[in-house]
C-alpha positions in Angstrom: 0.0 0.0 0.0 2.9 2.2 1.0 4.0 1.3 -2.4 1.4 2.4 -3.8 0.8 6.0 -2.6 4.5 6.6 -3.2 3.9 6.3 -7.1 1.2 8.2 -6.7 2.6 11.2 -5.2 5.7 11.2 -7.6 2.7 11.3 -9.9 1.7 14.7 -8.2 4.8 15.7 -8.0 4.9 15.8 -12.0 1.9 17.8 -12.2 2.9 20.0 -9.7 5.9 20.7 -11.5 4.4 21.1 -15.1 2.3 23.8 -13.5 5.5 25.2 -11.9 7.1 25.8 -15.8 3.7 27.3 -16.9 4.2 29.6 -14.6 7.2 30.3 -15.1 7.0 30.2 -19.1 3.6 32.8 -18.7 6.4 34.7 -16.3 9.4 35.0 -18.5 6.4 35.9 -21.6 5.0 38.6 -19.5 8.4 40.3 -18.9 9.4 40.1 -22.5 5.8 41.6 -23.6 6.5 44.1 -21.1 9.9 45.0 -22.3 8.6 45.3 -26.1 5.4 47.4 -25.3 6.7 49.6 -27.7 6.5 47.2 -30.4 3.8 46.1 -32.1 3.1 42.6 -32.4 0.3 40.9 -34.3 -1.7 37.7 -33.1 0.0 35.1 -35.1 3.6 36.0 -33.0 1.9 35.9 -29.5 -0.3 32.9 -30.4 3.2 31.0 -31.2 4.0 32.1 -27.6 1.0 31.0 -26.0 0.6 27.9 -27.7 3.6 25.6 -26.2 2.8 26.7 -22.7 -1.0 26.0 -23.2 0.2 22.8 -25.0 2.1 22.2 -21.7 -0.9 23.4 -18.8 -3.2 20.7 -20.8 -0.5 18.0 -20.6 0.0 19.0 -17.1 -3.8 18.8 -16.1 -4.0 15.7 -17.8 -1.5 13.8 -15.7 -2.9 15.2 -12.3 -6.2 13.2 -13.3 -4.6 10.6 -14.0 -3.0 10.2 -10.4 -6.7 11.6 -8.8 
């Protein structure tokens, strides 16, 4: 049983860390937007920045039902 909940909380642990580099990729995205407000930028170049990390949050959620 120990066993068990052991795998499962590595399992968490995953998750927990996925959501840890979304944050930090939505982090590092926000500073650089920040930094080029002066520049305009159209959707296609901040849907290519927003796409891996929502690629990454869905992969993320994913695994955390699959240990729950």
């Amino acid at each position: 049983m120990l066993g068990i909940m052991i795998l499962d909380m590595e399992g968490v642990r995953g998750a927990i860390q996925g959501a840890a580099d979304v944050h930090d990729g939505i982090a590092l995205m926000a500073k650089l937007l920040d930094a080029a407000h002066t520049d305009k930028l159209d959707a296609d170049q901040v849907r290519c920045l927003i796409e891996p990390l929502r690629d990454r949050l869905w992969i993320t959620i994913e695994d955390a039902r699959q240990v729950m």
